[in-house]
N, CA, C and O atoms as a Tripos MOL2 file, in Angstrom:
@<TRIPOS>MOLECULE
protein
  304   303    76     0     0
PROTEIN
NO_CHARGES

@<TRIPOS>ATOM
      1 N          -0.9950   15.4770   22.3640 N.3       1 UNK1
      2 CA         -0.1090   14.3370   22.3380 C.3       1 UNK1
      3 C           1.2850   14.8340   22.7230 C.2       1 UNK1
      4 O           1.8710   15.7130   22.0910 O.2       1 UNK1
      5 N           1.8400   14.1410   23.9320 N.am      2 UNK2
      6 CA          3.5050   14.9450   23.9920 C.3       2 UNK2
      7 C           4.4840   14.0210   23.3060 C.2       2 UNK2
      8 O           4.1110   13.2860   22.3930 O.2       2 UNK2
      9 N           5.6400   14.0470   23.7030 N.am      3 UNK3
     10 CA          6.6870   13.6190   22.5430 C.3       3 UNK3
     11 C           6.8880   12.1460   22.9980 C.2       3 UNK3
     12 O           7.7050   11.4420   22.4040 O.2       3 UNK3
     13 N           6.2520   11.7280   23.9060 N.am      4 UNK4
     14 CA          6.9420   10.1490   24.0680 C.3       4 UNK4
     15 C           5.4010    9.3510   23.5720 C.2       4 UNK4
     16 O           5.3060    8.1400   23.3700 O.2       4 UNK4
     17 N           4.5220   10.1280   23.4730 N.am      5 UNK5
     18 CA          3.2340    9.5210   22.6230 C.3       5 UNK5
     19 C           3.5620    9.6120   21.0880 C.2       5 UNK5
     20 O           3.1180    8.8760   20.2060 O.2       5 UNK5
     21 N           4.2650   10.4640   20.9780 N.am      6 UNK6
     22 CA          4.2090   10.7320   19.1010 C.3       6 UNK6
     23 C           5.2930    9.8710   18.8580 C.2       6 UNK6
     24 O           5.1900    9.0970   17.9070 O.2       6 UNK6
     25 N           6.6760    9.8620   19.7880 N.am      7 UNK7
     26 CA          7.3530    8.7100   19.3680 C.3       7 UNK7
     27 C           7.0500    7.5240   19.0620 C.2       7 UNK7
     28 O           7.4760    6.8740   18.1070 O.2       7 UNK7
     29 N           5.8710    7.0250   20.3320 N.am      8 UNK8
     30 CA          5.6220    5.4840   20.3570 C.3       8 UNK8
     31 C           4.4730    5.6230   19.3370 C.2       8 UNK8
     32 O           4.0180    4.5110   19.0680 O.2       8 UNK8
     33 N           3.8840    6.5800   18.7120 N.am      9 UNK9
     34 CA          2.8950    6.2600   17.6680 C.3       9 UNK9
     35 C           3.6360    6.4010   16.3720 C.2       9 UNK9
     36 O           3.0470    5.8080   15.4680 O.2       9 UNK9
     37 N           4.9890    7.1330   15.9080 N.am     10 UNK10
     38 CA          5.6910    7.1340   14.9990 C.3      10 UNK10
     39 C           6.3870    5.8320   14.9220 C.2      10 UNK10
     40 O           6.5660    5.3110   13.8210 O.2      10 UNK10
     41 N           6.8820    5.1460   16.2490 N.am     11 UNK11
     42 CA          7.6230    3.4470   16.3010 C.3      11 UNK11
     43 C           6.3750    2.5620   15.6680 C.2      11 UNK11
     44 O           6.6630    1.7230   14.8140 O.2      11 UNK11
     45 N           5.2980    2.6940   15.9800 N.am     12 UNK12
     46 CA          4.2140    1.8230   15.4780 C.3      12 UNK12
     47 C           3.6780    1.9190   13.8070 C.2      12 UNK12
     48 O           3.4490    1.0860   12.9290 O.2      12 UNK12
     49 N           3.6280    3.2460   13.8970 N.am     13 UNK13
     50 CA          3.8490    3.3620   12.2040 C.3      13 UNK13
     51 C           4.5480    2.9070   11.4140 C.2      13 UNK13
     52 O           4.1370    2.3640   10.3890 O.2      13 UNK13
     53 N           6.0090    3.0600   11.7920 N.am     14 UNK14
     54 CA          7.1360    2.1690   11.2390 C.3      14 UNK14
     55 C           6.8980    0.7970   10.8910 C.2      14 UNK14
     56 O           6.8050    0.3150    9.7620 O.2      14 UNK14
     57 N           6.7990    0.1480   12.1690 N.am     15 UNK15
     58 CA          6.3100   -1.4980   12.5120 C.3      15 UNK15
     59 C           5.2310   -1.6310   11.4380 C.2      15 UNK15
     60 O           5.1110   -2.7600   10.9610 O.2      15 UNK15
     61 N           4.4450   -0.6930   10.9870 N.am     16 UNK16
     62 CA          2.5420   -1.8100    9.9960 C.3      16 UNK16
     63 C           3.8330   -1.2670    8.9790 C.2      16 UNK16
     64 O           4.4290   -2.2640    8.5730 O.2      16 UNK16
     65 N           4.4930    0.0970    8.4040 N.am     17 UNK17
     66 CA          4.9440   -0.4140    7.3020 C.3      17 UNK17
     67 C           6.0220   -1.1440    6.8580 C.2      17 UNK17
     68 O           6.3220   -1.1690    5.6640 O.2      17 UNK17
     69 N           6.6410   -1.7500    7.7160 N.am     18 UNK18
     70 CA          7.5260   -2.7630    7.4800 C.3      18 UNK18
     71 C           6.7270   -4.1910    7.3640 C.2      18 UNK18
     72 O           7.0220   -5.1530    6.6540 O.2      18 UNK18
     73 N           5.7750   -4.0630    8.1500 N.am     19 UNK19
     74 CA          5.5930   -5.5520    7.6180 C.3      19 UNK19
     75 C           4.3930   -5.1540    6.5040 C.2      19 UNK19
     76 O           3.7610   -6.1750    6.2340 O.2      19 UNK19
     77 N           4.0080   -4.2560    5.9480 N.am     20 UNK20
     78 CA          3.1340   -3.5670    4.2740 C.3      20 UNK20
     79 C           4.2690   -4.0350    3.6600 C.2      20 UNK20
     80 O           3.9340   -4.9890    2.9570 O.2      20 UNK20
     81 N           5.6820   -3.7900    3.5650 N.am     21 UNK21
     82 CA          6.6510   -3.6940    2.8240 C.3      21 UNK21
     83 C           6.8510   -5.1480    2.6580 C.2      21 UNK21
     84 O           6.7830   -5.4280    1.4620 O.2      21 UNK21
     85 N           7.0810   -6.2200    3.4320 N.am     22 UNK22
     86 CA          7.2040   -7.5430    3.8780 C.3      22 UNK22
     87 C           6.5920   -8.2730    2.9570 C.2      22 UNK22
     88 O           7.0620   -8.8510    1.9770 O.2      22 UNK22
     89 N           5.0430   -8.1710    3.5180 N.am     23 UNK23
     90 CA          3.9430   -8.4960    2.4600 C.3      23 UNK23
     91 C           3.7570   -8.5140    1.1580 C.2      23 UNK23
     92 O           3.4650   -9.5650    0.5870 O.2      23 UNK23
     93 N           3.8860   -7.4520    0.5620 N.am     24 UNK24
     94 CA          4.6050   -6.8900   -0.6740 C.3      24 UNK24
     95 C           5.4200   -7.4050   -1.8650 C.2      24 UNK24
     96 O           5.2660   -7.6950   -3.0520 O.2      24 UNK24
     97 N           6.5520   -7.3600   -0.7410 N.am     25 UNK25
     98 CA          7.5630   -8.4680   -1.2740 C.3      25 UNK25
     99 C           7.1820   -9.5500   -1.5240 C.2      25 UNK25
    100 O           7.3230  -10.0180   -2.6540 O.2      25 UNK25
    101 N           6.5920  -10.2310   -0.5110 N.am     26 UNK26
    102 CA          5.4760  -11.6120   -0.7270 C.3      26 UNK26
    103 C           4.8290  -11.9170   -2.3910 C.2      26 UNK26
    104 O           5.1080  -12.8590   -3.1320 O.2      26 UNK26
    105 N           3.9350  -10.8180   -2.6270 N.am     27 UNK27
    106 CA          3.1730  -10.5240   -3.6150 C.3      27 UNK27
    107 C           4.0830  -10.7450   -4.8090 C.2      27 UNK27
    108 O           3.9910  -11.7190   -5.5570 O.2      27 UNK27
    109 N           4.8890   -9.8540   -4.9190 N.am     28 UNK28
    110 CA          5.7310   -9.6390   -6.0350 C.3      28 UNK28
    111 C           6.3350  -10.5200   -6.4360 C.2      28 UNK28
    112 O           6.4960  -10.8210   -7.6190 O.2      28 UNK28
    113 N           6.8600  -11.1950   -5.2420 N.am     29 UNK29
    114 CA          8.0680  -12.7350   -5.7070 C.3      29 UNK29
    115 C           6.5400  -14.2820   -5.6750 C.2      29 UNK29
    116 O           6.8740  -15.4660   -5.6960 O.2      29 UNK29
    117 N           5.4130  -13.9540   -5.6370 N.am     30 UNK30
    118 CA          4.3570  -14.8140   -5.7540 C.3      30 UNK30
    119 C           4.0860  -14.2840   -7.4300 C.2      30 UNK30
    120 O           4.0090  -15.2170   -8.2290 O.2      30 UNK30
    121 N           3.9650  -13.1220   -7.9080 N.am     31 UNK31
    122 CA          3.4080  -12.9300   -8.8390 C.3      31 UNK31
    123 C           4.4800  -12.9820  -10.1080 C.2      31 UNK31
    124 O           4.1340  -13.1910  -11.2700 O.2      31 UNK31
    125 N           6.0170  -12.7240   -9.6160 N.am     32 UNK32
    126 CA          6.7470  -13.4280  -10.1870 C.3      32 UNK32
    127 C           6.7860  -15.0900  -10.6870 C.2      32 UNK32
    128 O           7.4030  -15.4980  -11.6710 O.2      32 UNK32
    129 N           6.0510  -15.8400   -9.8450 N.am     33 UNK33
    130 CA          6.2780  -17.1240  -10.2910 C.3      33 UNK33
    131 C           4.7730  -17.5850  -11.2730 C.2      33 UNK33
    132 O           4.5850  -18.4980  -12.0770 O.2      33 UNK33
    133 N           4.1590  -16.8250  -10.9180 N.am     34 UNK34
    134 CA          2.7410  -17.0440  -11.7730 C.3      34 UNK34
    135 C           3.1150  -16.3570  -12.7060 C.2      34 UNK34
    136 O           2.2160  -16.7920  -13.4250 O.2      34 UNK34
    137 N           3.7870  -15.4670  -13.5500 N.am     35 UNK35
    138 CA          4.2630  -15.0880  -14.4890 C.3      35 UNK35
    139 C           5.1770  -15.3410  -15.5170 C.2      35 UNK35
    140 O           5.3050  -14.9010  -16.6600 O.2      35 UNK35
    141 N           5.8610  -16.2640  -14.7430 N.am     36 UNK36
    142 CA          7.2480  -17.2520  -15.3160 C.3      36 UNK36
    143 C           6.4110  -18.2780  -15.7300 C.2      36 UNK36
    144 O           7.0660  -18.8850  -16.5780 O.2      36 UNK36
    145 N           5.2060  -18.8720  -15.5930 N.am     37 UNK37
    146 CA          4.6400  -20.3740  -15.4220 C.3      37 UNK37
    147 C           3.5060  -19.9200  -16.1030 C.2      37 UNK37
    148 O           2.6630  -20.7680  -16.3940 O.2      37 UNK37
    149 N           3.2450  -18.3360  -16.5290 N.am     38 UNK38
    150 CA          2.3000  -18.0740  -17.7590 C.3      38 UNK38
    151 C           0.2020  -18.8760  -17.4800 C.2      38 UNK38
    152 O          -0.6850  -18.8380  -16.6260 O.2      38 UNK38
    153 N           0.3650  -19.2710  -18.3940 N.am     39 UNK39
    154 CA         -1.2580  -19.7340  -18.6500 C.3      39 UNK39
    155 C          -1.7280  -21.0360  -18.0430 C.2      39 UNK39
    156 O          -2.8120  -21.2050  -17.4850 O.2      39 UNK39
    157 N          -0.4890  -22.2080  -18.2750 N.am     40 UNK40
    158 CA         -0.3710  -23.4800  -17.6690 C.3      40 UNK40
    159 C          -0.5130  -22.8620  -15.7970 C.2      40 UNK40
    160 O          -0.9340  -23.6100  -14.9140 O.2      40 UNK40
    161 N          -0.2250  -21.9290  -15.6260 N.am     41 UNK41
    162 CA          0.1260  -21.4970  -14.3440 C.3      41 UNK41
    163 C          -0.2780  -22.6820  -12.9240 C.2      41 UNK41
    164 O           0.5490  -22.9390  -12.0480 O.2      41 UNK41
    165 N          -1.4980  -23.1960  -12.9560 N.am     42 UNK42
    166 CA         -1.9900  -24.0200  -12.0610 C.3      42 UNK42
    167 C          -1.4960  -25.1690  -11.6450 C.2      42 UNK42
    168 O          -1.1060  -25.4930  -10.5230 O.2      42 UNK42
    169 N          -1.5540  -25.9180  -12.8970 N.am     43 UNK43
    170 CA         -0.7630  -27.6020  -13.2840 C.3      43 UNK43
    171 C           0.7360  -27.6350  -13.2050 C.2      43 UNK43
    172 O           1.4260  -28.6350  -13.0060 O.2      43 UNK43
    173 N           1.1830  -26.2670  -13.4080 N.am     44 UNK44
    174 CA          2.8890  -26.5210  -13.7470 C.3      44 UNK44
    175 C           3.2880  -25.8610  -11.9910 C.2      44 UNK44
    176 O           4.1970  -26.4170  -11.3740 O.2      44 UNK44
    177 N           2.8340  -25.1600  -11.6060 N.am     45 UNK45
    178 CA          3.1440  -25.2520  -10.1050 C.3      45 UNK45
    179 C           2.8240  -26.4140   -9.1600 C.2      45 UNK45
    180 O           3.5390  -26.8580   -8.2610 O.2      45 UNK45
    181 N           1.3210  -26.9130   -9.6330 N.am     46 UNK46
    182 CA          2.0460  -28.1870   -8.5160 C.3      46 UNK46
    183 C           2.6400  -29.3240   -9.2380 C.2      46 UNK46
    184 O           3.0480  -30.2880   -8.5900 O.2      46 UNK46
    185 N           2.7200  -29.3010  -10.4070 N.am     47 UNK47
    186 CA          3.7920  -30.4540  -10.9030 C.3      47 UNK47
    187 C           4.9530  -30.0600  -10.5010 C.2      47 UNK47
    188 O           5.5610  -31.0030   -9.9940 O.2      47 UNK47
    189 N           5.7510  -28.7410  -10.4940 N.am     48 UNK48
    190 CA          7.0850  -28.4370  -10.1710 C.3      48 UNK48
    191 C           7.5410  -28.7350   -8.3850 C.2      48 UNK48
    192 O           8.5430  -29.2320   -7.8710 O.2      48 UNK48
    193 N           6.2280  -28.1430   -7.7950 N.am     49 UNK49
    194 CA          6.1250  -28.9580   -6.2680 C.3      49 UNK49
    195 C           6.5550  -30.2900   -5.9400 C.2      49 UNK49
    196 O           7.1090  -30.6960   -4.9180 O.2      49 UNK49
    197 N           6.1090  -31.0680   -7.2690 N.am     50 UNK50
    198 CA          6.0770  -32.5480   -6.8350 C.3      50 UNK50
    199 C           7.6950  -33.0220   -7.0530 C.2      50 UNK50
    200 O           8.0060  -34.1620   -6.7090 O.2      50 UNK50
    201 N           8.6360  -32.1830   -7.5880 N.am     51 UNK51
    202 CA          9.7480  -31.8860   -8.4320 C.3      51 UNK51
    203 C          10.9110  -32.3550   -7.0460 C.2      51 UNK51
    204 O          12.0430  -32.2660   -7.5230 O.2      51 UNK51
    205 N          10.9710  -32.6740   -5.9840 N.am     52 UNK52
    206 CA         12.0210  -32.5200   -4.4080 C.3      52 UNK52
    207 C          13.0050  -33.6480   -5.3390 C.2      52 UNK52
    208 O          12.8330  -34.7760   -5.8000 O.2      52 UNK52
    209 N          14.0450  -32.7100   -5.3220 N.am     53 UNK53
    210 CA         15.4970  -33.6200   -5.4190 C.3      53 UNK53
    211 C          15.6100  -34.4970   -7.3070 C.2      53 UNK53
    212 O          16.2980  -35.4510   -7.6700 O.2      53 UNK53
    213 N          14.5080  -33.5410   -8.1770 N.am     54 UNK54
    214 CA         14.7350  -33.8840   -9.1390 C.3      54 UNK54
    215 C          15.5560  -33.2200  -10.0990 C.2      54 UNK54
    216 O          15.2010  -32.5160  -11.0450 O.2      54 UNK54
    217 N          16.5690  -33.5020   -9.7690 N.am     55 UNK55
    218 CA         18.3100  -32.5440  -10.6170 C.3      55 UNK55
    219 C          17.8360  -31.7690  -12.0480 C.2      55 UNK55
    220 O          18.6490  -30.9180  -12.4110 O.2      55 UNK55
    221 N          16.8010  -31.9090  -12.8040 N.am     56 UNK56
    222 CA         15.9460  -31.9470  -13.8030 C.3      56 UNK56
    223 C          15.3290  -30.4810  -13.5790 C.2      56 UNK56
    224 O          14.9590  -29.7130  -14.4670 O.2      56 UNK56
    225 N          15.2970  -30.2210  -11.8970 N.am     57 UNK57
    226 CA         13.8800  -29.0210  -11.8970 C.3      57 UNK57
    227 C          15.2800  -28.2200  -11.0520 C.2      57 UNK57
    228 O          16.2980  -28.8990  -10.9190 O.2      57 UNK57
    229 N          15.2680  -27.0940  -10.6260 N.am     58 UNK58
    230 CA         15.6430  -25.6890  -10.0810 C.3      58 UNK58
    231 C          15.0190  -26.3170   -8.6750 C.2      58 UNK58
    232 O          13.9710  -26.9620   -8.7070 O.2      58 UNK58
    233 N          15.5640  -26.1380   -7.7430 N.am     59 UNK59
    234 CA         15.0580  -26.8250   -6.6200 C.3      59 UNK59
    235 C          14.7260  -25.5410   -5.7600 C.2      59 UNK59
    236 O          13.9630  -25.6650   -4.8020 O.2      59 UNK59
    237 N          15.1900  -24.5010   -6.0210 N.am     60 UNK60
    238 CA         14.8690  -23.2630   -5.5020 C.3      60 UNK60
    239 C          12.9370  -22.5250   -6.1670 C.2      60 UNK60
    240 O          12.0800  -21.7640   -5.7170 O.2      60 UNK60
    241 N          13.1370  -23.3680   -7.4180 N.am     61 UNK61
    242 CA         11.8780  -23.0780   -7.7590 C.3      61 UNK61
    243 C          10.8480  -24.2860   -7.3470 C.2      61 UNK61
    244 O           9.6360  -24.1690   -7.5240 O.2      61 UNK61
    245 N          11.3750  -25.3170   -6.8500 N.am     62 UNK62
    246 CA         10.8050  -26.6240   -7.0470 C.3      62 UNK62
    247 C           9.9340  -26.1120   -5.2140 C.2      62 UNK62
    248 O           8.8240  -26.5170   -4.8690 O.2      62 UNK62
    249 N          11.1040  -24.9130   -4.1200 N.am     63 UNK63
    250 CA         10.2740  -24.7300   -2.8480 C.3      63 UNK63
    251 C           9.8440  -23.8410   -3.2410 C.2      63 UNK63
    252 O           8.6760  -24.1770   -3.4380 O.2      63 UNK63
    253 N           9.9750  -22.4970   -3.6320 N.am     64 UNK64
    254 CA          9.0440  -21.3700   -4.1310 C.3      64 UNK64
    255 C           7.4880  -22.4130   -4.2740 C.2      64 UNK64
    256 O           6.5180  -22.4560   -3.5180 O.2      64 UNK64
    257 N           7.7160  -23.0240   -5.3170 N.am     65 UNK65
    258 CA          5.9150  -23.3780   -5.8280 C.3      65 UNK65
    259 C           5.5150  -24.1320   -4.6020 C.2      65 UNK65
    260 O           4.3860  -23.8650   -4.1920 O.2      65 UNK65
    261 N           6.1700  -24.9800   -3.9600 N.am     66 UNK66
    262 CA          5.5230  -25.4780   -2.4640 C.3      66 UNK66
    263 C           5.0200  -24.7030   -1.3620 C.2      66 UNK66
    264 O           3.9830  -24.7830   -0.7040 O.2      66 UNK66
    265 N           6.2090  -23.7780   -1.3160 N.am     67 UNK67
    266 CA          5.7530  -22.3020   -0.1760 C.3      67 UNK67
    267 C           4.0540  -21.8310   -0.7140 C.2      67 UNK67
    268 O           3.0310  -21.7410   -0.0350 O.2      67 UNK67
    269 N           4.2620  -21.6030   -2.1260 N.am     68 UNK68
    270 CA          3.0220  -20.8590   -2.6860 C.3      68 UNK68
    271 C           1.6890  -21.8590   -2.4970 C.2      68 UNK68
    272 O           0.5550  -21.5940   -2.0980 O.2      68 UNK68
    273 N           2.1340  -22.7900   -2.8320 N.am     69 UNK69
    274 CA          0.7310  -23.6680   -2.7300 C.3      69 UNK69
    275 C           0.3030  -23.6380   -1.0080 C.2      69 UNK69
    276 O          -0.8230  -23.2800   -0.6640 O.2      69 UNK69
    277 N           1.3880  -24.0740    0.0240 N.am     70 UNK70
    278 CA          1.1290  -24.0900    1.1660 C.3      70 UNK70
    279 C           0.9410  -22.5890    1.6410 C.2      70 UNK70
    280 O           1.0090  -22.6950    2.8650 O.2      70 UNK70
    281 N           0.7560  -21.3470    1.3700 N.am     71 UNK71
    282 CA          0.4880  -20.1680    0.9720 C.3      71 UNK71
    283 C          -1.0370  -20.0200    1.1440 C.2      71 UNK71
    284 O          -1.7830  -19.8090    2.1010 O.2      71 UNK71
    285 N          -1.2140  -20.2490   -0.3810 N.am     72 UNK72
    286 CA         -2.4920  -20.1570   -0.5200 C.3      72 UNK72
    287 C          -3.5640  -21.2580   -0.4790 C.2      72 UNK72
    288 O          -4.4410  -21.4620   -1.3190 O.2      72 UNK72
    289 N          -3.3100  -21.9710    0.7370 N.am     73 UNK73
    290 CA         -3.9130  -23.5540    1.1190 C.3      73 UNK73
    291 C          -4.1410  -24.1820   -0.5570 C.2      73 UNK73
    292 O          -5.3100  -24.2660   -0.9360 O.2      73 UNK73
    293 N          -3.2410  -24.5290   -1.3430 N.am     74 UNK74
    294 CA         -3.3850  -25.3600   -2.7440 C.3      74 UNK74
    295 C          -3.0820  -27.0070   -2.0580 C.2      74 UNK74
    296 O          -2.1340  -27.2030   -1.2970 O.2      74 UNK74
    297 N          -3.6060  -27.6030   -2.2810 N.am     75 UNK75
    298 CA         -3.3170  -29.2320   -1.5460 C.3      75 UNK75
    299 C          -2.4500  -29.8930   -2.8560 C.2      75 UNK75
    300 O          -3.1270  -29.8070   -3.8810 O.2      75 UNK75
    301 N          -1.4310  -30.3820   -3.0310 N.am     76 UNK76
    302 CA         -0.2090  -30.9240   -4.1490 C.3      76 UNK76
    303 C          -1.1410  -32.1010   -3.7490 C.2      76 UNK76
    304 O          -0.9530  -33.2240   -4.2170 O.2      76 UNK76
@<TRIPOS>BOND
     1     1     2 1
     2     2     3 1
     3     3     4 2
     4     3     5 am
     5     5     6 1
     6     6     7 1
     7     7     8 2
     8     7     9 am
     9     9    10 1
    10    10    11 1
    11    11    12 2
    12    11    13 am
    13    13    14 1
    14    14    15 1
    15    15    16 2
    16    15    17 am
    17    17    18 1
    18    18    19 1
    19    19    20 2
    20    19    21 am
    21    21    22 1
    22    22    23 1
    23    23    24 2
    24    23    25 am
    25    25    26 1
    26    26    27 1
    27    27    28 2
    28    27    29 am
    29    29    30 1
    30    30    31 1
    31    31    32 2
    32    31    33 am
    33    33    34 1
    34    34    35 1
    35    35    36 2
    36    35    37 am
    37    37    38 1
    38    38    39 1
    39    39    40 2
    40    39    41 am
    41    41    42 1
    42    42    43 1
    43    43    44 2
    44    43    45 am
    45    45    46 1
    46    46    47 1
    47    47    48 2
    48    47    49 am
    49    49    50 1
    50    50    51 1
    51    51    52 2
    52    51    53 am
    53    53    54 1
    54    54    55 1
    55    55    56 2
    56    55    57 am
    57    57    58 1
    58    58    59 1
    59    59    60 2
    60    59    61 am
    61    61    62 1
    62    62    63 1
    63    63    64 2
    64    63    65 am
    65    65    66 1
    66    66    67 1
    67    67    68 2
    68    67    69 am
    69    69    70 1
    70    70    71 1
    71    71    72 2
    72    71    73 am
    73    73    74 1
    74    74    75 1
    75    75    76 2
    76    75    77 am
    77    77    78 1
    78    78    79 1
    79    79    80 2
    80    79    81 am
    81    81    82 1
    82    82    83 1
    83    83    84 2
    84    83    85 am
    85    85    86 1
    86    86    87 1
    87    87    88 2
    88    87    89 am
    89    89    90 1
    90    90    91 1
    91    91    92 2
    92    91    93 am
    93    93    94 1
    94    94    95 1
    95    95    96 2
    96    95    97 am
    97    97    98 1
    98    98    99 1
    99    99   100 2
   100    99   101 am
   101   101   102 1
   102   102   103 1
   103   103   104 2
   104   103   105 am
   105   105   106 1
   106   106   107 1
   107   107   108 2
   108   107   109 am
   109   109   110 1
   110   110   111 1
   111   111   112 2
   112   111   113 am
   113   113   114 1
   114   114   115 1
   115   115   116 2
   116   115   117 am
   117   117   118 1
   118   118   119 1
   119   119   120 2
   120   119   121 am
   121   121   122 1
   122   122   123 1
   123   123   124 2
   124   123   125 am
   125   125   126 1
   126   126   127 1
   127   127   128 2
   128   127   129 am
   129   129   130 1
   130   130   131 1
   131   131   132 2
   132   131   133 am
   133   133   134 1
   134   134   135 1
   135   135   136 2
   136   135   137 am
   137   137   138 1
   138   138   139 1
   139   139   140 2
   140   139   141 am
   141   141   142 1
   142   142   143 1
   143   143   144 2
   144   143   145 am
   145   145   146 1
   146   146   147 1
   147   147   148 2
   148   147   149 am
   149   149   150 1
   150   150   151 1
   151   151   152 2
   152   151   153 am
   153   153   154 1
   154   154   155 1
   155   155   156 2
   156   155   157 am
   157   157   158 1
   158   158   159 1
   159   159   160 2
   160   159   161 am
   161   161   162 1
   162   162   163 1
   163   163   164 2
   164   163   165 am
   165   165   166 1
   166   166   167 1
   167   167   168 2
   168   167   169 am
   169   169   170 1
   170   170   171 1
   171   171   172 2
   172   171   173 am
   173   173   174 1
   174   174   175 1
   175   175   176 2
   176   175   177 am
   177   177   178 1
   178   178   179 1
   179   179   180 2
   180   179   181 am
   181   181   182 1
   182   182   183 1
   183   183   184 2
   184   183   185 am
   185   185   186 1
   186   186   187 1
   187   187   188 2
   188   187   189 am
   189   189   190 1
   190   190   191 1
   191   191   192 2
   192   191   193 am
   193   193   194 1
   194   194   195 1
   195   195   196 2
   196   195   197 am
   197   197   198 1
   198   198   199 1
   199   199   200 2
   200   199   201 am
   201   201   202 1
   202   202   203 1
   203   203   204 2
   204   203   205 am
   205   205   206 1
   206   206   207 1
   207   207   208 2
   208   207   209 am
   209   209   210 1
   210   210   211 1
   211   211   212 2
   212   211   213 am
   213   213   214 1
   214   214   215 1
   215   215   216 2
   216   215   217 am
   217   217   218 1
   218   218   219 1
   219   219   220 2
   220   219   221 am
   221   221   222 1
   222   222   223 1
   223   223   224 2
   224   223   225 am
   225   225   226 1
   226   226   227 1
   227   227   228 2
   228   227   229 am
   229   229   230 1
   230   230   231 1
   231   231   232 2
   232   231   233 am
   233   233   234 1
   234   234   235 1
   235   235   236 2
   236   235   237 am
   237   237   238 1
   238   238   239 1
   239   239   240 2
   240   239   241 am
   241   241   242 1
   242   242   243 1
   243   243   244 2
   244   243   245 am
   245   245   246 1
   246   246   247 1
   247   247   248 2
   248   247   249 am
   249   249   250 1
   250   250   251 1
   251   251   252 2
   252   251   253 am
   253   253   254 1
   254   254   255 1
   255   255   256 2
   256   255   257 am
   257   257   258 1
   258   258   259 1
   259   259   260 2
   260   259   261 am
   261   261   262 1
   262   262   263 1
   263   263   264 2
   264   263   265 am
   265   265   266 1
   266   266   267 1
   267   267   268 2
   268   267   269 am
   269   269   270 1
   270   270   271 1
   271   271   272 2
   272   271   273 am
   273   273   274 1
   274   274   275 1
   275   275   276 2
   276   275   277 am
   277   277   278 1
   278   278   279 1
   279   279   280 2
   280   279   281 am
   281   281   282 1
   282   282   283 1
   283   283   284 2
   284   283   285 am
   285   285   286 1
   286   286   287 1
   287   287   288 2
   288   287   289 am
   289   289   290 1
   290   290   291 1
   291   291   292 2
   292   291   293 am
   293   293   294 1
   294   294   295 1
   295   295   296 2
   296   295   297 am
   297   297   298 1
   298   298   299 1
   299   299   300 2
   300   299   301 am
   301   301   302 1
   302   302   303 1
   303   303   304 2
@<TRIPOS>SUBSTRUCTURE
     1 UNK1         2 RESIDUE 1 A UNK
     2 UNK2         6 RESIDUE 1 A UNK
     3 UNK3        10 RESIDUE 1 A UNK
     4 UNK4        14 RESIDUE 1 A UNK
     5 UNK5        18 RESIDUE 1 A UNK
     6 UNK6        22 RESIDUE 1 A UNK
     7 UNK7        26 RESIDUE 1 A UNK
     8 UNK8        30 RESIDUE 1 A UNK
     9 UNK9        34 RESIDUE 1 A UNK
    10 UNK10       38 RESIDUE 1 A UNK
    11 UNK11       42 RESIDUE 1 A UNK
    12 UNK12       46 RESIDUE 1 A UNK
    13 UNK13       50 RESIDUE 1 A UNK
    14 UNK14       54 RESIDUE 1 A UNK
    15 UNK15       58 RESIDUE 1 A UNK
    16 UNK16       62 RESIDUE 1 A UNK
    17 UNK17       66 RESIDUE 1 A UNK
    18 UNK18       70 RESIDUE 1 A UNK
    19 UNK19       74 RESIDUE 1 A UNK
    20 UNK20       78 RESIDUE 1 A UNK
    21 UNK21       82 RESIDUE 1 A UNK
    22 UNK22       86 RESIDUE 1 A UNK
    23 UNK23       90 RESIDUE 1 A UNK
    24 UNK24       94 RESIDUE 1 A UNK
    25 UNK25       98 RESIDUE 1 A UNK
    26 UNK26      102 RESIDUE 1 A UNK
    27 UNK27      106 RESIDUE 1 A UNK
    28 UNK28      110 RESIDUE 1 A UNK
    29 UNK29      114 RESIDUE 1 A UNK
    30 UNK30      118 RESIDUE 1 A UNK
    31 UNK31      122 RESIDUE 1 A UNK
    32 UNK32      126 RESIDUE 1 A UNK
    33 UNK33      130 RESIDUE 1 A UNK
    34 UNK34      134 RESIDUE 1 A UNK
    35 UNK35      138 RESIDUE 1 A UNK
    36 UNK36      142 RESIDUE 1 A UNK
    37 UNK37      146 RESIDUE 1 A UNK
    38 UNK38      150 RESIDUE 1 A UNK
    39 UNK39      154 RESIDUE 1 A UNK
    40 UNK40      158 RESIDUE 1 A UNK
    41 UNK41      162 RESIDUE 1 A UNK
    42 UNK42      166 RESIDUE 1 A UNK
    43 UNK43      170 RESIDUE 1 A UNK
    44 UNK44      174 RESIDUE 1 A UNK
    45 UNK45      178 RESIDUE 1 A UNK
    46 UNK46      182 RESIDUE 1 A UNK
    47 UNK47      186 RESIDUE 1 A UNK
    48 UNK48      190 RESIDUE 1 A UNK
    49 UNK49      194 RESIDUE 1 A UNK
    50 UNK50      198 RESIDUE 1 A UNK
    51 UNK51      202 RESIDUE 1 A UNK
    52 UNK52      206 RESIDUE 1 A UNK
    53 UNK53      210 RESIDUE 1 A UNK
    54 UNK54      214 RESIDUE 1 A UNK
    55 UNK55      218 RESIDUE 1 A UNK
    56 UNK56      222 RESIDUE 1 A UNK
    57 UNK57      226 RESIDUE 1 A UNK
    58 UNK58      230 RESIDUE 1 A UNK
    59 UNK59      234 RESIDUE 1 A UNK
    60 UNK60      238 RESIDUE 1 A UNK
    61 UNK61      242 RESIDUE 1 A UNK
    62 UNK62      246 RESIDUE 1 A UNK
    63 UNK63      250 RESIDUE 1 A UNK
    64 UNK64      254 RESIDUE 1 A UNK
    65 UNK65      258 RESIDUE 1 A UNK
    66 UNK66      262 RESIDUE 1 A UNK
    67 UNK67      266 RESIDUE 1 A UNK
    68 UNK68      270 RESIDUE 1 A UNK
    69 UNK69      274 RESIDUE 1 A UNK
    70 UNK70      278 RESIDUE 1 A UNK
    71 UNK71      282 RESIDUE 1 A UNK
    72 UNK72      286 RESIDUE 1 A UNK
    73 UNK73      290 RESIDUE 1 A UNK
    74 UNK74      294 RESIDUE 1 A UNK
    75 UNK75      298 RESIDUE 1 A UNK
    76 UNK76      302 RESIDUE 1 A UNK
């Protein structure tokens, strides 16, 4: 292998673990919200989904649980 093969196979290495790392992140801030939402976990994510523009809910959590459901194909 000479050096402009090991480069472009070291650039490609980079690239799967950035998006491993990406993914990841995914996981963590997904498993964060199933953790905050405990045992109810199922019912209280898509009730909080159903939550758009209710001053009542965190609206940052109200798209988190929408992202997640539309995520993991969950139909609200």
């Amino acid at each position: 292998m000479n050096d402009e093969e090991m480069e472009n196979r070291f650039g490609e290495l980079r690239d799967e673990l950035r998006a491993f790392k990406n993914e990841l992140d995914s996981v963590r801030e997904d498993l964060k919200l199933l953790l905050k939402h405990r045992s109810i976990a199922h019912r209280d994510i898509i009730d909080t989904a159903h939550q758009v523009g209710n001053r009542a809910f965190d609206q940052s959590d109200v798209q988190k649980c929408r992202e997640f459901l539309e995520k993991y194909n969950i139909r609200l």
